[in-house]
N, C-alpha and C positions, 0 to 999 in steps of 0.2 A: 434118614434126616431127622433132626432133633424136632420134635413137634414143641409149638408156642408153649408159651405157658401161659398160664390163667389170669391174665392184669387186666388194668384201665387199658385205655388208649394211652400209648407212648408221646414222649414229647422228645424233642431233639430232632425232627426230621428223621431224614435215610441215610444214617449217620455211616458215614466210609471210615478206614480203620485208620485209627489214630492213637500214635506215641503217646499219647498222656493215658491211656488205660495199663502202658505198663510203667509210669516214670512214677507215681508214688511206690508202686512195687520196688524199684531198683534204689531207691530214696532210702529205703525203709531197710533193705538187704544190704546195704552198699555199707561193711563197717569204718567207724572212722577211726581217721588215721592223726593220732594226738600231737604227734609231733608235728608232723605235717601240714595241721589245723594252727597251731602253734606260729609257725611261721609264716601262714596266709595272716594269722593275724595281727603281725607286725605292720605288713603292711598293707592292711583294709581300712576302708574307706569308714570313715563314722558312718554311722546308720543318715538316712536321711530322716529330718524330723519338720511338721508343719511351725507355725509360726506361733501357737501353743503350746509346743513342747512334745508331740505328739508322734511317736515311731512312724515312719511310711512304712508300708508291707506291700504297696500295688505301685509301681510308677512305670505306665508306657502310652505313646502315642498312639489314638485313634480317631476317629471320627464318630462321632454323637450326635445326636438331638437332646438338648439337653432338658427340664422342664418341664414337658409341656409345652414344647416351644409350637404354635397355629400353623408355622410354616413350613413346617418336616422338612427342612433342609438343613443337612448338617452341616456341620463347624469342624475340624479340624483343632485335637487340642488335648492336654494332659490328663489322662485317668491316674486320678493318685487317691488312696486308700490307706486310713488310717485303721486301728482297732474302734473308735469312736465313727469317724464319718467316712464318706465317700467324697470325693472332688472332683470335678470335672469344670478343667481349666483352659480357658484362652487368652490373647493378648487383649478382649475387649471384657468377659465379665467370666466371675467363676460362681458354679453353684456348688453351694458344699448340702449337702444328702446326712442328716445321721441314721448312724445303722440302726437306731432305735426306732426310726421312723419306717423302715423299710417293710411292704407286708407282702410280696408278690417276684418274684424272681423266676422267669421265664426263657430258656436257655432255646435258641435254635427257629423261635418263634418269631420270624422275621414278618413284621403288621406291614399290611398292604399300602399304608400313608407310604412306606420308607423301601418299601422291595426294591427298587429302581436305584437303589443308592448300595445297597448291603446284600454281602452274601449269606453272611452269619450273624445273630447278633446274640446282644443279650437285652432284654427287656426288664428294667426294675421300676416296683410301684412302690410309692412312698407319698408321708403325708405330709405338706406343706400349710401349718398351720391347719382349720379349717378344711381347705381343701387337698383332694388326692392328684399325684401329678406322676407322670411316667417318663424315665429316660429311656433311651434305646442308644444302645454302643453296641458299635460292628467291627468286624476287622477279621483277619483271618482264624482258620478253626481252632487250631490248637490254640492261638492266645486268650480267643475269647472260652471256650472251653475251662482252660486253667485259672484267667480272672473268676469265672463263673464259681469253680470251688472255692475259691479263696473267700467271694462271699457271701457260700451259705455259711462258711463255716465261723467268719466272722458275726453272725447272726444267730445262729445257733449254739454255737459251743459255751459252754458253761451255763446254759439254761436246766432248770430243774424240773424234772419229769415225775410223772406217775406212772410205775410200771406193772402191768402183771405176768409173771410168767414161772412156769409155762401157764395161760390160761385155758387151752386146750393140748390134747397129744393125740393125733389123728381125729375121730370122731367123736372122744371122751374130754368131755368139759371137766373140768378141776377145782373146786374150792379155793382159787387161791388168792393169797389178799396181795391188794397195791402196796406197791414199796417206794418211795421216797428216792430217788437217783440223784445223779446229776444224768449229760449227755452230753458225746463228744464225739465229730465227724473224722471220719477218716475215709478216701475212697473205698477203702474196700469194706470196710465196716462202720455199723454207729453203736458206740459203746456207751454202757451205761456204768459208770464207775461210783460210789455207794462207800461214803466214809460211815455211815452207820452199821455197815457188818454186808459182807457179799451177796447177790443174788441168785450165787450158784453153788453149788452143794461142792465142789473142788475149791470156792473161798476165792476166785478168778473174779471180775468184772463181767457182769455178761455182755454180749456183744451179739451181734444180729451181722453174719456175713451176709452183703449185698448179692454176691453171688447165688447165695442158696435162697431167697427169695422166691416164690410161687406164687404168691397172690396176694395182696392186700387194700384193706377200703375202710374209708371214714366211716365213724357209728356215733350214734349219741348213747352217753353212756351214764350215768349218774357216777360221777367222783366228788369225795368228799363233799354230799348232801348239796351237789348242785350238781347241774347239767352240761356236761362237756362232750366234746370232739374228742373221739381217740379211735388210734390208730393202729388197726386190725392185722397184722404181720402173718402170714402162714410162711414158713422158711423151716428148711430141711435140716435136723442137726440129729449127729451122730444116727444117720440113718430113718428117723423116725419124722413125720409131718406135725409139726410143731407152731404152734398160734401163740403171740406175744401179741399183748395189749398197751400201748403207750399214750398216756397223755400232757399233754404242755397245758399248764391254764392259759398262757395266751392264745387264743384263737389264730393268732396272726404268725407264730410262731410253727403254728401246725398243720396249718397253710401251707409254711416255708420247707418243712418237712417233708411233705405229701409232695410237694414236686421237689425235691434233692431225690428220695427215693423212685421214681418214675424217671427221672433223667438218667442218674447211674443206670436204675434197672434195665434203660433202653439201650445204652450204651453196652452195656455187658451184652447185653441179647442183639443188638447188630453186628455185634463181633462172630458169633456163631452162627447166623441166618443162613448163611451160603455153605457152610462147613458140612461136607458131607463126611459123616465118619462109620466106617465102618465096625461090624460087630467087636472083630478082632479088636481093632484100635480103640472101641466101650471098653473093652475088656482090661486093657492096660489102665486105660483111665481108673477105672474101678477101682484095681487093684491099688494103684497109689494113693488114691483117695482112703483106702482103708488101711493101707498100712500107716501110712503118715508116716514120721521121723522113723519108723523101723525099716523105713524100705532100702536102707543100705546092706540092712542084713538079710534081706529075704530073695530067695534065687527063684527070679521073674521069670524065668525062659523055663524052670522046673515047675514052675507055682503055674504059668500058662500053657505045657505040654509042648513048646515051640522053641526049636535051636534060637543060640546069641544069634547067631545074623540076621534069623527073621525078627527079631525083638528087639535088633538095634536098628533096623529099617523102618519098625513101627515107630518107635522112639523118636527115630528123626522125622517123622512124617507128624506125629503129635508137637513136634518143635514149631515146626518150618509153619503148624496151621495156627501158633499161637496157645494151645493148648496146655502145654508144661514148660519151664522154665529154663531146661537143661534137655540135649538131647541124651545124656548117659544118667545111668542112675547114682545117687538118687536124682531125685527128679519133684521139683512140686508143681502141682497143679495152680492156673494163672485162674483167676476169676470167672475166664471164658472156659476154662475148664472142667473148674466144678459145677458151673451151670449147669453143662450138658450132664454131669454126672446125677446134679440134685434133678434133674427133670426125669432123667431115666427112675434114681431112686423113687419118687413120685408115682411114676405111670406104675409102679410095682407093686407102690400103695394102694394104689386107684383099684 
């Protein structure tokens, strides 16, 4: 069995297995098809936009508290989500939310006021003037799940970072100086993309897969000759246990961070808890994980001393548990894949 890894406490509950840990994958693989795009777009629908002029990105029915409302009873009524605000609509009052206000987004955290109403929720704090005030929207997992990324990522992305990395490489600290970023969510990773020249020696964006994660914790840290919050990353790349330093001058943004990464991370690692896999089946893992894009060319059944039919049995059993993409080769490893792999890597470390 795959032993924990080294985190905070998780947040998201006893999270059961859910289609949205593989629908930005399939999002992301799925190539499009131009002509075909072409003529959905004859006949699609204008975008919806607020009465500002303002794209919708979120519009679906739920039940809320909206507010701060004394009375924790919710309402029934429109979550609509712009790039600028949030809205949460009835036929008697709407609250509009801006994302600039937002400092707290708490996924799964169903608060004892509202258990009696909700299965699932999502919890956001934000500031009202003066004072801080809290909505809670529930509704079932996967919608609230996917609202959820939708806005950290309206919160987050295109915020500008301070990054170092690597600042450590196993037990060996590194001289290395912060670099200027931008940052950008994606489930399976948070990328740091850098119009002033790359942060990685291939000239790529660097990126931090969520997957390969191990451990990480808030520090105080002096950036640029004051005192910040940043965010301590240990994550496994190209084999080796690797520390990346991030910081947001908003406090409030790295806040927002600090639980995107603990949700995902929880997510990914409740997909594996129950997975028992055997050595053999490590073994395949491995190998893909180390061939990458060659693995079309490399004879796996020769490379692991094991006939095709015991290799296309492993294959389909690394499928069926969620673990690779494809049961024939090639084959990529799914998030809950390389987890189990970077953890193995790790304990090797250790």
């Amino acid at each position: 069995m795959v032993q924990s890894a080294r985190s905070r406490a998780p947040e998201g509950g006893d999270v059961a297995k859910s289609d949205l840990l593989q629908a930005y994958r399939r999002q992301k693989s799925e190539p499009e098809n131009d002509e075909q795009n072409k003529g959905q777009k004859k006949g699609k629908k204008k975008p919806k936009r607020t009465s500002s002029g303002e794209s919708i990105v979120v519009d679906f029915v739920a039940n809320f508290v909206a507010g701060g409302n004394a009375s924790f009873e919710p309402v029934k009524g429109r979550v609509l989500m712009s790039e600028q605000r949030l809205i949460l609509a009835t036929s008697e009052a709407k609250t509009n939310i801006p994302i600039v206000s937002i400092f707290d987004i708490a996924v799964g955290q169903v608060p004892q006021e509202v258990e009696e109403f909700f299965d699932y929720t999502v919890m956001v704090g934000y500031t009202n003037g003066q004072r801080r005030a809290t909505t809670v929207i529930g509704g079932d997992r996967d919608t609230i799940e996917k609202f959820s990324l939708l806005l950290f990522r309206a919160v987050l992305n295109g915020s500008r970072a301070m990054v170092r990395h690597p600042a450590r490489i196993g037990g060996r600290v590194l001289d290395t100086d912060r670099k200027p970023t931008g940052l950008h969510l994606d489930y399976e990773a948070v990328t740091f993309p850098d119009d002033d020249g790359a942060l990685t020696e291939n000239g790529e964006p660097f990126h931090i897969d969520l997957a390969s994660v191990i451990f990480f914790e808030v520090l105080e840290r002096t950036v640029e000759d004051e005192s910040r919050l940043v965010l301590s990353v240990q994550h496994v790349r190209d084999g080796q246990t690797v520390t990346s330093e991030i910081s947001l001058k908003s406090r409030r943004k790295m806040n927002i961070l600090g639980r995107y990464l603990r949700l995902v991370y929880h997510w990914i690692k409740s997909e594996v808890r129950n997975i028992e896999i055997t050595e053999e089946g490590l073994e395949v893992l491995v190998g893909l994980y180390s061939t990458g894009e060659m693995a079309a060319q490399v004879d796996f059944s020769e490379l692991l001393d094991v006939d095709q039919a015991v290799l296309d049995e492993k294959l389909e059993k690394l499928y069926d548990e969620d673990l690779i993409d494809d049961d024939t080769l090639p084959a990529s490893l799914t998030p809950q894949g390389r987890f189990i792999v970077n953890e193995e890597i790790e304990d090797v470390n250790v």
